[in-house]
C-alpha positions, 0 to 999 in steps of 0.5 A, a space after each residue: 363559396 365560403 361554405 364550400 371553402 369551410 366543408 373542403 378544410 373540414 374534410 382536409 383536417 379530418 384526413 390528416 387526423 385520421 393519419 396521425 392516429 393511424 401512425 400512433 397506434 401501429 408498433 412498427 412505424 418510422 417513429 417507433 423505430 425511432 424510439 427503439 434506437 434510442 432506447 437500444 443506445 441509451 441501455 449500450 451506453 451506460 456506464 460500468 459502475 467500478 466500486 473501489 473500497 480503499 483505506 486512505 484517507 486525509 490528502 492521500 484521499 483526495 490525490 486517489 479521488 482526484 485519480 480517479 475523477 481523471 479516469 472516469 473523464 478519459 473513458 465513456 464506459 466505466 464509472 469508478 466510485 471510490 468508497 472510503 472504508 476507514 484503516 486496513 483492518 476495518 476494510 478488511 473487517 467489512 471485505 469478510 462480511 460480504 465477500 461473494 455476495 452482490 455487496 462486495 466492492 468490484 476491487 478493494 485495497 488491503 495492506 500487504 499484511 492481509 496478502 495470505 489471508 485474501 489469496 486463503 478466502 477465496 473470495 477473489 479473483 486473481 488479476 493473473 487471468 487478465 494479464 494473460 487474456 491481454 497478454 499485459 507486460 508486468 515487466 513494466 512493474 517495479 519486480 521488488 514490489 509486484 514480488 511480493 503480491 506474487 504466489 506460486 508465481 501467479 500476480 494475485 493483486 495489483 500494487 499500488 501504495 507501496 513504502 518501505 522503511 528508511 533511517 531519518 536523521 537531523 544533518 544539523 545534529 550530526 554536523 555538530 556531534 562531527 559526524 558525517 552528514 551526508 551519509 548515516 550509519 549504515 551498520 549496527 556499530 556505526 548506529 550505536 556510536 553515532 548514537 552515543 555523540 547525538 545523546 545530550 545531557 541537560 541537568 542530568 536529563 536527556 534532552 536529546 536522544 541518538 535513535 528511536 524506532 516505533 513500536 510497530 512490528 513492520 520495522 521488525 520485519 524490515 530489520 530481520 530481512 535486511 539480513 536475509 532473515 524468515 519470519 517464518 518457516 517453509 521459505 517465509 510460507 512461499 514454498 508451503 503454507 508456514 507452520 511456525 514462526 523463524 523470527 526468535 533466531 539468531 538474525 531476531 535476536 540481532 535486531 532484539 538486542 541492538 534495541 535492548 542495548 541501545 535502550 539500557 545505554 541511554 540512547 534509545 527513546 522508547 516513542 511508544 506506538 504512535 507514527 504521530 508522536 516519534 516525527 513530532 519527537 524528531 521535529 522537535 530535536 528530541 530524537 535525532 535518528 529514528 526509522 520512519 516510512 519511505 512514505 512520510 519523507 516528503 512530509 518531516 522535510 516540509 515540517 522540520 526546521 533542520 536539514 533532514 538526511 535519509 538513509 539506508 536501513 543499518 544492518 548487523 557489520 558481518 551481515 549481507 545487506 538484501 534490501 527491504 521488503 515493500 509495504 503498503 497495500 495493493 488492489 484485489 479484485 472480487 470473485 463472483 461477480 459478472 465479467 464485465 464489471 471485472 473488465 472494467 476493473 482492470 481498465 482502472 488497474 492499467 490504467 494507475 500503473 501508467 508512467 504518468 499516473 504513477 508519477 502524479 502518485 509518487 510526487 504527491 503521496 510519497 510512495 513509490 511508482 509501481 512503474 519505474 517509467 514515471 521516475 522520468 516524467 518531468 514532474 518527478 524529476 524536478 520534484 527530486 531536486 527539491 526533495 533528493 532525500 525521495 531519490 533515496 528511498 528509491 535507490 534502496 529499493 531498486 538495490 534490494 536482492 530478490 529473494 524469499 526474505 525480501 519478497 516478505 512472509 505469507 501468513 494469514 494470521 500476520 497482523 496478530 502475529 505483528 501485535 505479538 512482536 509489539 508486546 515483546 518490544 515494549 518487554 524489552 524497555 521492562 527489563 525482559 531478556 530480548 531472547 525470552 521476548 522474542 521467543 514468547 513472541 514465537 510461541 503465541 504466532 506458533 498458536 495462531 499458525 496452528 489454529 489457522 492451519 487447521 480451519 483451512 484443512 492444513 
């Protein structure tokens, strides 16, 4: 019996093996579909890989970091990857050495300087084409900062960090010189007198000086708009590719000669080219009005031992006030690579211009919300009753005129252009006539225009 009981499960075992193997071996079975599904599901839910070259850098790194680890846990289908790749000019730099090939970043950021030169690579791919496939409302965008990154009237890029220029200025300086301290100058005469009764004397050194701006072309640009003036011809380059520079007229020289007057009467201190150094000149009470970026209000608040008091910039007493040009840079999407990788670039982009996006961006950074709705979420608003000095860089920017001068001049050549203006400052502190400096300043953007021109067939 014991025998027969062994012979029987002997048999039973070799059945079930057999049956095993046989379902092994076929490609068709239960459980080869099985692991075809599994398979199929694995490859449908893998991530879109965004790569993002940005240029911030510091705290402004880790709030975009932070932005974007919140993105990617919102979705299951797009992962961005930010890549840090040092200023604007070296981003830009490395952009160049791989556009349209498989290296190029999916979107990278660039300084609104770079506009003429990304839209004249042809290397990248205008976000137009998704705002109309998803017939997306830009109206929802601030138009005084999405005008700028607008040629021909199509959107080329995205804006993101945006900033304009403001005037700072000490109350606690003003108040003792018995000026107003709620409001600063606004004209070019109100600026040099109150310059005059905020310049102090200390054993025949200054020890305190009226007024500084950086030797930075952008505050340039910013002061020659104000009054509705080009930088260069053909409505600024938006009505033709520019040929030559407009800067060295009478609206430049307005600007030239505030600064070489001030300077020659003693109240005007030459900082040099550092942002570092004229806030630090500021907190330290040696200057006691000075330009400075929308951008780094929140920042001299937070280090000044003194009420600080923003404003908006001068412009020339018989001079139409039209407002700022944006700063900053915005986001550029790569040509030449697959569809869908752009669509998924675009997700992140809509995605950073939502109210509560932007209202993080603002609050933490300084710059400005590119969509005007985040000013009423409740963080920005009580972050305005801590800093009302933020409410007003906003207001000027919302009381900008739109127009080819404030929507800012399109040149490919226009961060050596910028170095052509810093030199004919600083010539200005040599003794050099303002009207001879600007129109050497003119003269060497005039050269780079023209040999621009001509390697893009103009």
């Amino acid at each position: 019996m014991k025998n027969k009981g062994f012979i029987l499960l002997s048999a039973l075992f070799l059945l079930l093996l057999a049956a095993c193997s046989s379902s092994n071996t076929g490609t068709s079975g239960t459980e080869a579909e099985a692991e075809g599904t599994e398979k199929e599901a694995a490859e449908t839910t893998e991530k879109q890989e965004v790569v993002f070259w940005h240029a911030m850098s510091g705290d402004l790194e880790t709030v975009l970091k932070d932005i974007v680890a919140d993105f990617n846990e919102s979705q299951e289908d797009i992962e961005v990857t930010p890549v840090f790749q040092g200023t604007y000019e070296e981003a830009l730099t490395k952009f160049n050495t791989v556009a349209g090939t498989e290296d190029a970043p999916t979107i990278m950021q660039t300084f609104e300087v770079g506009t003429k030169y990304m839209v004249d690579s042809g290397h990248v791919q205008p976000v137009q084409k998704f705002i109309d496939e998803d017939n997306y409302d830009t109206s929802q965008w601030e138009k005084n900062i999405s005008n700028y990154y607008t040629v021909d009237g199509e959107q080329y890029s995205m804006p993101f960090n945006s900033s304009t220029p403001v005037l700072i200025y000490n109350k606690d300086a003003f108040k003792e010189a018995g000026l107003d301290v709620d409001q600063g100058p606004m004209t070019y005469s109100e600026l040099m007198d109150a310059a005059k009764k905020l310049t102090k004397q200390d054993g025949g050194e200054t020890s305190q000086y009226g007024f500084s701006i950086l030797n930075y072309g952008w505050f340039f640009e910013e002061l020659l708009a104000a009054q509705g003036g080009h930088y260069v011809d053909n409505e600024n380059g938006r009505n033709g590719n520019a040929t030559k520079a407009t800067f060295n007229d009478e609206l430049g020289l307005n600007v030239f000669s505030l600064i070489s007057d001030m300077y020659n009467d003693g109240t005007f201190y030459n900082v040099g080219q550092n942002w570092d150094d004229i806030r630090a000149a500021f907190q330290s009470k040696k200057v006691a009005m000075y330009l400075d970026s929308s951008a780094g209000v929140k920042t001299v608040v937070d280090n000044a031992d003194f009420e600080v008091g923003v404003s908006y910039l001068p412009i020339p007493d018989d001079a139409d006030r039209q407002g700022v040009i944006i700063g900053g840079a915005s986001v550029w999407m790569s040509s030449g690579i697959e569809e869908a990788k752009q669509k998924a670039a675009w997700e992140f982009m809509k995605y950073l211009t939502t109210p509560e996006v932007q209202g993080e961006w603002h609050v933490k950074t300084g710059y400005f919300a590119i969509n005007p709705a985040a000013y009423e979420q409740d963080i920005v608003k009580e972050e305005w009753e801590k800093y009302p000095q933020l409410k007003v860089t906003v207001d000027q920017l919302r009381d900008t005129k739109p127009s080819t001068a404030t929507q800012g001049a399109l040149i490919s050549v226009f961060p050596e252009s910028r170095q052509k203006v810093v030199t004919a400052m600083e010539n200005l502190y040599q003794g050099m006539d303002p009207q001879e400096a600007l129109d050497q300043a003119a003269e060497e953007t005039n050269r780079a225009l023209e040999v621009a021109n001509k390697k893009q067939g103009n």
